[in-house]
FISERO-119364 format. One record per residue (C-alpha): x, y, z; residue number from 1; residue in one letter. Coordinates in steps of 0.001 Angstrom, whole numbers, m for minus. Layout:
residues N
<rec px="X" py="Y" pz="Z" num="NUM" residu="A"/>
...
//
This chain:
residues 265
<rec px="m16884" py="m43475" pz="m54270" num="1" residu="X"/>
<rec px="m21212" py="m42943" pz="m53984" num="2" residu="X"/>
<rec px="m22796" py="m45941" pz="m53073" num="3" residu="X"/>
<rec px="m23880" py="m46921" pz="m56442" num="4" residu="X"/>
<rec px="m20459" py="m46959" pz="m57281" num="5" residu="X"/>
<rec px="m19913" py="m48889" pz="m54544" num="6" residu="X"/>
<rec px="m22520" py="m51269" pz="m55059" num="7" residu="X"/>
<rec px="m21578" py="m52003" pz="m58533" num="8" residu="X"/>
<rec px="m17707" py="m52967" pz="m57154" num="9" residu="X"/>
<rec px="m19524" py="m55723" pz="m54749" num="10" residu="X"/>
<rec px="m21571" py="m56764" pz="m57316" num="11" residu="X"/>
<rec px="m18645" py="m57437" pz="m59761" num="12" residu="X"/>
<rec px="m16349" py="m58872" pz="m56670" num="13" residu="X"/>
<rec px="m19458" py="m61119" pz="m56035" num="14" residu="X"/>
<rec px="m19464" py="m61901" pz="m59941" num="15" residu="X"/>
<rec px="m16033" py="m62851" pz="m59628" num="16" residu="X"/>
<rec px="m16464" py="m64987" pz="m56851" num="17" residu="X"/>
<rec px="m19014" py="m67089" pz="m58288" num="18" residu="X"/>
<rec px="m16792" py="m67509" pz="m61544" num="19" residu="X"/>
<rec px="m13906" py="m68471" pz="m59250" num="20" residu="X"/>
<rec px="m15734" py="m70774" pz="m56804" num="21" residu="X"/>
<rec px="m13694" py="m73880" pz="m56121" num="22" residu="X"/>
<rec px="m16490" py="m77099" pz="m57191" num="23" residu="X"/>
<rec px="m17907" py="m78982" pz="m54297" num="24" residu="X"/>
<rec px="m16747" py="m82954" pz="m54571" num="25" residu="X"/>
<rec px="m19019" py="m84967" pz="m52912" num="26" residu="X"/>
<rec px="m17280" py="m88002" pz="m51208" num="27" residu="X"/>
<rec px="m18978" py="m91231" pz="m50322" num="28" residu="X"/>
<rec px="m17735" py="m91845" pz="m46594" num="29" residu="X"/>
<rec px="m18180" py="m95329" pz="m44169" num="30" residu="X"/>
<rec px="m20374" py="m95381" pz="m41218" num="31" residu="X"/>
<rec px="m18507" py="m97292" pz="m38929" num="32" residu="X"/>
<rec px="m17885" py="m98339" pz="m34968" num="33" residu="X"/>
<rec px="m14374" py="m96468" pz="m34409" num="34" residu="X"/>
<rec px="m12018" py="m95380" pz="m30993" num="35" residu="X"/>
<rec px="m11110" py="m91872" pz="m30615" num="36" residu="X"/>
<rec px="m10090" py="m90094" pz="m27747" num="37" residu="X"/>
<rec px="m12959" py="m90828" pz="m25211" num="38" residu="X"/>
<rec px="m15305" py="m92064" pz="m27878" num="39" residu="X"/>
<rec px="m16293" py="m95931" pz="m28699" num="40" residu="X"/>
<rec px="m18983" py="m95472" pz="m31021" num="41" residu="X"/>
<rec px="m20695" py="m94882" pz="m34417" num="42" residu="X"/>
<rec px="m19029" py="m92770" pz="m36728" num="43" residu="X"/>
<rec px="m18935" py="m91152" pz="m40472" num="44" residu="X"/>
<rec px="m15539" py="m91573" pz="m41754" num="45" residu="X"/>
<rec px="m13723" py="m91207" pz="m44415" num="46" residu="X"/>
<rec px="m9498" py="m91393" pz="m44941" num="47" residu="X"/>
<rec px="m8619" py="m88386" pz="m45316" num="48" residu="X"/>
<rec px="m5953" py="m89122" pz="m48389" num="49" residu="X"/>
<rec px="m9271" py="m88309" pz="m50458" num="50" residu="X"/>
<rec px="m9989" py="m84960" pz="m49128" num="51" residu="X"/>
<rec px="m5985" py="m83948" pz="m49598" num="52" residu="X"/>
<rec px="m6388" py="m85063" pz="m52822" num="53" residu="X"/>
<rec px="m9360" py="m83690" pz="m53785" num="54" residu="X"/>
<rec px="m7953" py="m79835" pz="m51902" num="55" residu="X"/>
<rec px="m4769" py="m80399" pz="m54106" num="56" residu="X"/>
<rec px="m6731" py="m80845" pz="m56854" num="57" residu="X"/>
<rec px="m8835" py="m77704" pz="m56882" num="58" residu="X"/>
<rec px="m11682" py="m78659" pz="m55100" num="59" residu="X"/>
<rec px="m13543" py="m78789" pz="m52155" num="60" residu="X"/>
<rec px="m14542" py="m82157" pz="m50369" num="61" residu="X"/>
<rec px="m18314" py="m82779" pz="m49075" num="62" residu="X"/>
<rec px="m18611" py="m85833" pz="m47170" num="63" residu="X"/>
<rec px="m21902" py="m87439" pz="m47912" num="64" residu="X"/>
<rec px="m22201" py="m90642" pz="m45256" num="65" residu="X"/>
<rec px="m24973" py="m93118" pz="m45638" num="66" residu="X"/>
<rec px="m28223" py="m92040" pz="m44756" num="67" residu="X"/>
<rec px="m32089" py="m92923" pz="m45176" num="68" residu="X"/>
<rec px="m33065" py="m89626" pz="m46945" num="69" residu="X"/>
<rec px="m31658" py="m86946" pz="m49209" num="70" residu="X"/>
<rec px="m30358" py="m88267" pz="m52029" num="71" residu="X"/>
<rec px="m31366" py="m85785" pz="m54198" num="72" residu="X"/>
<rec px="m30698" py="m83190" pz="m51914" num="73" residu="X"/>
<rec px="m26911" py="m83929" pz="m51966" num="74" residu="X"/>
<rec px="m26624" py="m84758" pz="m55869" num="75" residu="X"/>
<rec px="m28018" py="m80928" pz="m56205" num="76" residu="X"/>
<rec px="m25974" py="m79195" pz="m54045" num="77" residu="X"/>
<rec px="m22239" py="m81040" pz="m55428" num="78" residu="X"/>
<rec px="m20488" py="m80410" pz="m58609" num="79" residu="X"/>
<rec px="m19133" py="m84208" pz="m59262" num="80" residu="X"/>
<rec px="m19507" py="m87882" pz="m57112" num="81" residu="X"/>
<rec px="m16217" py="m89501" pz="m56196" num="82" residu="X"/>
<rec px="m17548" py="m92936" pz="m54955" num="83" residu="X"/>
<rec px="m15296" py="m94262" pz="m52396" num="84" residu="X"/>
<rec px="m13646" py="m97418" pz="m51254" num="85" residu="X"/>
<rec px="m14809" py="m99752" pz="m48650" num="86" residu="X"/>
<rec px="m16277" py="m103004" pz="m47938" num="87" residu="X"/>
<rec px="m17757" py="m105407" pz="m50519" num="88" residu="X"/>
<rec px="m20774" py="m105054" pz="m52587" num="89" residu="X"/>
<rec px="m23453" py="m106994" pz="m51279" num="90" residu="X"/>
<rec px="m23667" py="m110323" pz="m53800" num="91" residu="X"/>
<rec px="m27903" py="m109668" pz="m53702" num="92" residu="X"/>
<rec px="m27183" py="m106605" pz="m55362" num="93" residu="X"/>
<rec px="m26386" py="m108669" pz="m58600" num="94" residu="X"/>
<rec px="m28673" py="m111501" pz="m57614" num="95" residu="X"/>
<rec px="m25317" py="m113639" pz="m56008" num="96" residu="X"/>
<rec px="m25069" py="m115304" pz="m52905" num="97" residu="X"/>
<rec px="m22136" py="m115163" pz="m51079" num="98" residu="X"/>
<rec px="m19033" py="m117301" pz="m51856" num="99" residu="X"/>
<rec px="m16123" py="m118238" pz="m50180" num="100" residu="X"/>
<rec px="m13697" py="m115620" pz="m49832" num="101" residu="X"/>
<rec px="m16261" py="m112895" pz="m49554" num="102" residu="X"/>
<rec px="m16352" py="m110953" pz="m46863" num="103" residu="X"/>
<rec px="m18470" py="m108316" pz="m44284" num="104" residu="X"/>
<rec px="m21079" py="m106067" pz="m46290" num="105" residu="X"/>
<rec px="m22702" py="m102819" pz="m45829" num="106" residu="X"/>
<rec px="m26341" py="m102959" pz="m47678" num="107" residu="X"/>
<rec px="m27645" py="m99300" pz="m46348" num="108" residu="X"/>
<rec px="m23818" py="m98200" pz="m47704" num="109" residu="X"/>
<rec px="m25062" py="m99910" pz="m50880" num="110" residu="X"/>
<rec px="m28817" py="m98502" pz="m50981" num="111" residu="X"/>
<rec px="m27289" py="m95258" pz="m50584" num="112" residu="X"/>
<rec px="m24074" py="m94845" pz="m52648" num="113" residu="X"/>
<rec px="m26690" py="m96557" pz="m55143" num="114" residu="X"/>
<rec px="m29392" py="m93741" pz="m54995" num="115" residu="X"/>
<rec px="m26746" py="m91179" pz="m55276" num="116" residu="X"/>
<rec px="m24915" py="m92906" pz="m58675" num="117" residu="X"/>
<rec px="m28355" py="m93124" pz="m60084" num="118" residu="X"/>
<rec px="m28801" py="m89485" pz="m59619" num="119" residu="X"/>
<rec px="m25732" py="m88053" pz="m60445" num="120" residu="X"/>
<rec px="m25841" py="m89929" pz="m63824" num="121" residu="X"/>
<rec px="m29178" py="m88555" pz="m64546" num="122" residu="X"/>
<rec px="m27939" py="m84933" pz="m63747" num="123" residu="X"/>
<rec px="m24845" py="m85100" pz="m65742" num="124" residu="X"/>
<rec px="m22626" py="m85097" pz="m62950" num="125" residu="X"/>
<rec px="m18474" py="m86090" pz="m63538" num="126" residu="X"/>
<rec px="m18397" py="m89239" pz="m61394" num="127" residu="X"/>
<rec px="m15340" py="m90897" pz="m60452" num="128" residu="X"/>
<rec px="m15464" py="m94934" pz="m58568" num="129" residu="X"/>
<rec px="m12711" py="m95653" pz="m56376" num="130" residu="X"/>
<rec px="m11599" py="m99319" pz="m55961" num="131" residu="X"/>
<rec px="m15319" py="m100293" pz="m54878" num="132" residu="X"/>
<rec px="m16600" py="m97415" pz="m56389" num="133" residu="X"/>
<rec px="m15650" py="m99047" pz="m59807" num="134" residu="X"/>
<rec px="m17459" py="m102358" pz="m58620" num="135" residu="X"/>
<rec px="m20894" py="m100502" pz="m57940" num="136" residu="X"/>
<rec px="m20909" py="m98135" pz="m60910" num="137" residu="X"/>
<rec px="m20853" py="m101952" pz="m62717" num="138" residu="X"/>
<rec px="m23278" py="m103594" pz="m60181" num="139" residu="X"/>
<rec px="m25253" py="m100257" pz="m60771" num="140" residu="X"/>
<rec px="m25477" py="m101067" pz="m64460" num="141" residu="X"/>
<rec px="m26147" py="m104411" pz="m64641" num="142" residu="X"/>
<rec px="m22666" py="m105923" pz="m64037" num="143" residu="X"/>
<rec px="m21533" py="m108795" pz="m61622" num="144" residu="X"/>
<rec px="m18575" py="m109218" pz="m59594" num="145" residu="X"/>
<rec px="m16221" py="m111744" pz="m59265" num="146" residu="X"/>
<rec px="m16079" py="m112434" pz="m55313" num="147" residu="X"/>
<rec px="m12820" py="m113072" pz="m54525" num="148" residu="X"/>
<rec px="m9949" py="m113059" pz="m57217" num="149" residu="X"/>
<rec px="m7159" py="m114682" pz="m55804" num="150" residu="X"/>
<rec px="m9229" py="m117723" pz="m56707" num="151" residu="X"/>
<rec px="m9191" py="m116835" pz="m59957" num="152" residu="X"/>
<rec px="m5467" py="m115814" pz="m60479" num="153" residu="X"/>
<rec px="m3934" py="m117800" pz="m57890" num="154" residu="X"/>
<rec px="m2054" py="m114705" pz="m55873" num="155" residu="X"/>
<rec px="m3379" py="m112182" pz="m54096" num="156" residu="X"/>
<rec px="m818" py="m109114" pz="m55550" num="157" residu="X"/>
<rec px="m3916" py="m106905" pz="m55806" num="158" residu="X"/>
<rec px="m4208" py="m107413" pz="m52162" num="159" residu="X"/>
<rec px="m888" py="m108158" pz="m50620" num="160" residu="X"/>
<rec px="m2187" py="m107922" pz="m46559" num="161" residu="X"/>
<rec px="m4749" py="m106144" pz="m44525" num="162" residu="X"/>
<rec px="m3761" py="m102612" pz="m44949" num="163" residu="X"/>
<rec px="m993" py="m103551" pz="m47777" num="164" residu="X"/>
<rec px="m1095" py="m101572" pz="m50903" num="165" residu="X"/>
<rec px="34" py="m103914" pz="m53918" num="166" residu="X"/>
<rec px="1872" py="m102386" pz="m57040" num="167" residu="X"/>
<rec px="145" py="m103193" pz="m60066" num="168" residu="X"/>
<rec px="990" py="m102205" pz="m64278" num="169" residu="X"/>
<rec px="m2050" py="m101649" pz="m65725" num="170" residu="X"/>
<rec px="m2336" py="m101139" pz="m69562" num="171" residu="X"/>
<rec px="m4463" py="m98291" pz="m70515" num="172" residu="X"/>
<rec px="m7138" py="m97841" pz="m73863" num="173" residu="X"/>
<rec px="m5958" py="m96110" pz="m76433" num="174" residu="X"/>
<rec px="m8146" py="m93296" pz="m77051" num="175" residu="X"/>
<rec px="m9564" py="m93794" pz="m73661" num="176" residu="X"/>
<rec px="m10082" py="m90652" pz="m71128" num="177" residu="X"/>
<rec px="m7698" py="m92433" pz="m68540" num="178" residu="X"/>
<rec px="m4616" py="m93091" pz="m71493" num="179" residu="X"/>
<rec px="m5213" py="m89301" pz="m72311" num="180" residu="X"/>
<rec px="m5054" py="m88404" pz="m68815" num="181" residu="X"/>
<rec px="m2149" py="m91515" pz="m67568" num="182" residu="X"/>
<rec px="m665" py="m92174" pz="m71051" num="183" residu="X"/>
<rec px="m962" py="m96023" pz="m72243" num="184" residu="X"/>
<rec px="236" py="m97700" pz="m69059" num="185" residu="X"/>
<rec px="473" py="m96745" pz="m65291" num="186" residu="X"/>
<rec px="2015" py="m98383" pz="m61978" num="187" residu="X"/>
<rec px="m1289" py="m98190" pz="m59535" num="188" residu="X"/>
<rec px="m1296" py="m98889" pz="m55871" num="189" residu="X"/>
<rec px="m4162" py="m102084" pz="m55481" num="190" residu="X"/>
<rec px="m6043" py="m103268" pz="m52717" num="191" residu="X"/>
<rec px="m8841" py="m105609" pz="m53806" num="192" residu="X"/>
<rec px="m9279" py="m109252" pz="m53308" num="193" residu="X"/>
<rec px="m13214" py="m108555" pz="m55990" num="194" residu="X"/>
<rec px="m13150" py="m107412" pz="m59414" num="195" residu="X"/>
<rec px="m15486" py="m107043" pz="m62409" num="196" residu="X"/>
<rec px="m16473" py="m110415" pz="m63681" num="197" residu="X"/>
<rec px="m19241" py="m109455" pz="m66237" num="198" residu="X"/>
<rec px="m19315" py="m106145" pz="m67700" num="199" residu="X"/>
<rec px="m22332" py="m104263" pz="m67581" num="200" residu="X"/>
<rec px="m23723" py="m103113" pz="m71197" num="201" residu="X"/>
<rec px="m23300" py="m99394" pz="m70989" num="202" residu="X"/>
<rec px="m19707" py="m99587" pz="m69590" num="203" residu="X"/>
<rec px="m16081" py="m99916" pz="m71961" num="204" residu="X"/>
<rec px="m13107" py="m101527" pz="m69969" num="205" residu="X"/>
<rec px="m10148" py="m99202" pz="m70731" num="206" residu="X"/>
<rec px="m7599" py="m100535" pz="m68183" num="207" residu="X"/>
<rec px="m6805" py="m104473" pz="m67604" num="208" residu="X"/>
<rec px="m3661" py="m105417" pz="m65471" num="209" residu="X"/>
<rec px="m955" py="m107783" pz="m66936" num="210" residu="X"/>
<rec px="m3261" py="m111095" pz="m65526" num="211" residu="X"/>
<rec px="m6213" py="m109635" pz="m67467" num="212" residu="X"/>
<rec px="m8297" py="m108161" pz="m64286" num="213" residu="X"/>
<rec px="m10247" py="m105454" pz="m65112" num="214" residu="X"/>
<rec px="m8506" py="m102486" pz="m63265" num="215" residu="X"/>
<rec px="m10808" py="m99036" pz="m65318" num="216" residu="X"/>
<rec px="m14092" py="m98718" pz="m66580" num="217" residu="X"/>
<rec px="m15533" py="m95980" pz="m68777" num="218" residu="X"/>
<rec px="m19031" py="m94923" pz="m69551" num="219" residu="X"/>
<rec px="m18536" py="m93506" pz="m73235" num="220" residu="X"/>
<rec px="m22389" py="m92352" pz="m72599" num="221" residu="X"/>
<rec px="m21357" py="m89567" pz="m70068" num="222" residu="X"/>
<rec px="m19009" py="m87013" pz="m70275" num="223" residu="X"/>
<rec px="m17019" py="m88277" pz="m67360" num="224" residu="X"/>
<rec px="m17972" py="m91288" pz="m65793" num="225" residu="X"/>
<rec px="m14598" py="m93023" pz="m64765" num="226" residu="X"/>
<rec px="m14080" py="m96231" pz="m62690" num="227" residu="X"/>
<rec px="m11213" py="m97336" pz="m61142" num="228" residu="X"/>
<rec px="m9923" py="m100729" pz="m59464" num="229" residu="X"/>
<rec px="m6829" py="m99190" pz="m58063" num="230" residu="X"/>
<rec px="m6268" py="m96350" pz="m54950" num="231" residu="X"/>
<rec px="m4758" py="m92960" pz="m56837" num="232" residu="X"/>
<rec px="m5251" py="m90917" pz="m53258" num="233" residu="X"/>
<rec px="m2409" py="m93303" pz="m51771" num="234" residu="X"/>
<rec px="1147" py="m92366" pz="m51297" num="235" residu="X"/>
<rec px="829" py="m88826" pz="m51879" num="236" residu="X"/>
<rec px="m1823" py="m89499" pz="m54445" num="237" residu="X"/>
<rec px="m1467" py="m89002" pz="m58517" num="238" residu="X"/>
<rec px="m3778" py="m85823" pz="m59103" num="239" residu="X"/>
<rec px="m3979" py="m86255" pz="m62835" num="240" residu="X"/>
<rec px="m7662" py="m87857" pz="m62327" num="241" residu="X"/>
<rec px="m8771" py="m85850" pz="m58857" num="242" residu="X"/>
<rec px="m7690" py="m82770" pz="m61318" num="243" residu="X"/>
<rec px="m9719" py="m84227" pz="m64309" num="244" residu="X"/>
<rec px="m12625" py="m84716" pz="m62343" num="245" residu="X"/>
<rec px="m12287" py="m81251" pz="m61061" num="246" residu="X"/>
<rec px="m11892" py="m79983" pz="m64153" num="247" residu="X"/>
<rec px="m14800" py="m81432" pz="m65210" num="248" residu="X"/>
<rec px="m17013" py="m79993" pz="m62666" num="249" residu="X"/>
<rec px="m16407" py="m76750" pz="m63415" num="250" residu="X"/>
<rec px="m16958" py="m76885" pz="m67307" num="251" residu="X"/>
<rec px="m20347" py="m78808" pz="m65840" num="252" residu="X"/>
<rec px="m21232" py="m75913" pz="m63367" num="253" residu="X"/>
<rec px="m19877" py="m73510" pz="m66145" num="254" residu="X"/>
<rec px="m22773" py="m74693" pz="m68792" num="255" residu="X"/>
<rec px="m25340" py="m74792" pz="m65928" num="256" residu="X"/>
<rec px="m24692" py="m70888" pz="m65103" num="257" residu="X"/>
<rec px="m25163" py="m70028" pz="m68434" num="258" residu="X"/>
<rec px="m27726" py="m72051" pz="m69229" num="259" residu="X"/>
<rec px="m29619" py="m70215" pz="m66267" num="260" residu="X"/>
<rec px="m28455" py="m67020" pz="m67128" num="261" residu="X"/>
<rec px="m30169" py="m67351" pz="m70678" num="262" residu="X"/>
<rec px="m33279" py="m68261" pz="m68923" num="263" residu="X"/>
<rec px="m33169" py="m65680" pz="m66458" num="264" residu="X"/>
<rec px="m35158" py="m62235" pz="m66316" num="265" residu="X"/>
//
């Protein structure tokens, strides 16, 4: 083969590549004071259920721990958000104060999960809330939270114990992205002791658990823009939504390619 032969194959094998390239799925992580081996200190961590299920799934997770700068460095350089789980929202974040039952914050976790929701909304970016990622996508909008819902139901089955995954039915939206993607109910695995109290505008609840706590939110607005109350990376993890926000990353990063392509030289 001459070398413009050969040049041609590498630029078609490079072609392909590019078409074939796995999305990046940028993963909201903890910064938090941990043991390992010799090492009591600081650290950026994340379970690592979410970046099995995310592999499974198709893609490729990009932790993104809190951090003063960059926001829009790391929105640009991911295909989709997956806001994690973790500690509560701060109550100042929807003008609250703190109430009984509440319990440790993270405000620089909030500040920066915040900038990067903000972002990835205004990009067009398939986001996905986790358990407390579902809380701050409504705090983000305008939302509230109710602070501690085993006040309000009187049983803490969303919570069980520290560490204690609770099973929960949750009814499902007809029409909704999460009944076409979980049919019209689903048993979750729950660990939450806050919920959505008011709704913000933008958002649609499309899953409520049989004592009427909000368990999914949808943002009809944006393509995908998902949140949910419950953990779907736990035992084993259900893929159907790590594969739907996958899925929707590439048709995303599809329609950016060729949107550059027509503008191209």
């Amino acid at each position: 083969m001459d070398s413009s032969g050969s040049e041609r194959q590498a630029d078609g094998n490079a072609a392909d590549g590019a078409r074939t390239r796995r999305p990046l799925i940028g993963l909201t992580t903890y910064r938090e004071r941990a043991v390992t081996g010799v090492w009591d200190t600081e650290f950026a961590l994340l379970h690592n259920a979410y970046v099995d299920a995310v592999a499974r799934a198709g893609g490729v997770a990009v932790l993104l721990p809190p951090q003063e700068l960059g926001a829009d460095e790391a929105i640009a350089g991911v295909d989709a958000l997956m806001l994690t789980g973790g500690s509560d929202v701060d109550p100042e974040r929807y003008q609250q104060r703190p109430q009984a039952g509440s319990t440790v914050v993270r405000p620089w976790r909030d500040d920066w999960e915040l900038r990067l929701l903000a972002r990835a909304l205004a990009a067009g970016l398939p986001v996905l809330g986790v358990c407390r990622g579902a809380q701050l996508l409504n705090v983000a909008l305008g939302g509230t939270l109710d602070q501690h819902i085993p006040d309000s139901v009187g049983h803490q089955r969303h919570g069980p114990a520290p560490g204690v995954f609770g099973e929960t039915r949750v009814t499902l939206s007809p029409g909704s992205v999460l009944a076409g993607l979980l049919g019209p109910t689903a048993i979750v695995a729950c660990h939450h002791h806050q919920a959505i109290d008011k709704l913000a505008p933008e958002l649609a609840v499309t899953g409520w658990s049989d004592d009427d706590i909000v368990e999914a939110v949808e943002l009809p607005a944006h393509r995908f823009a998902v949140g949910v109350q419950w953990h779907p990376e736990q035992d084993g993890g259900d893929l159907r939504l790590f594969q739907a926000l996958v899925a929707a990353a590439v048709v995303r990063k599809s329609e950016q390619n060729q949107g550059a392509s027509r503008v191209g030289p």
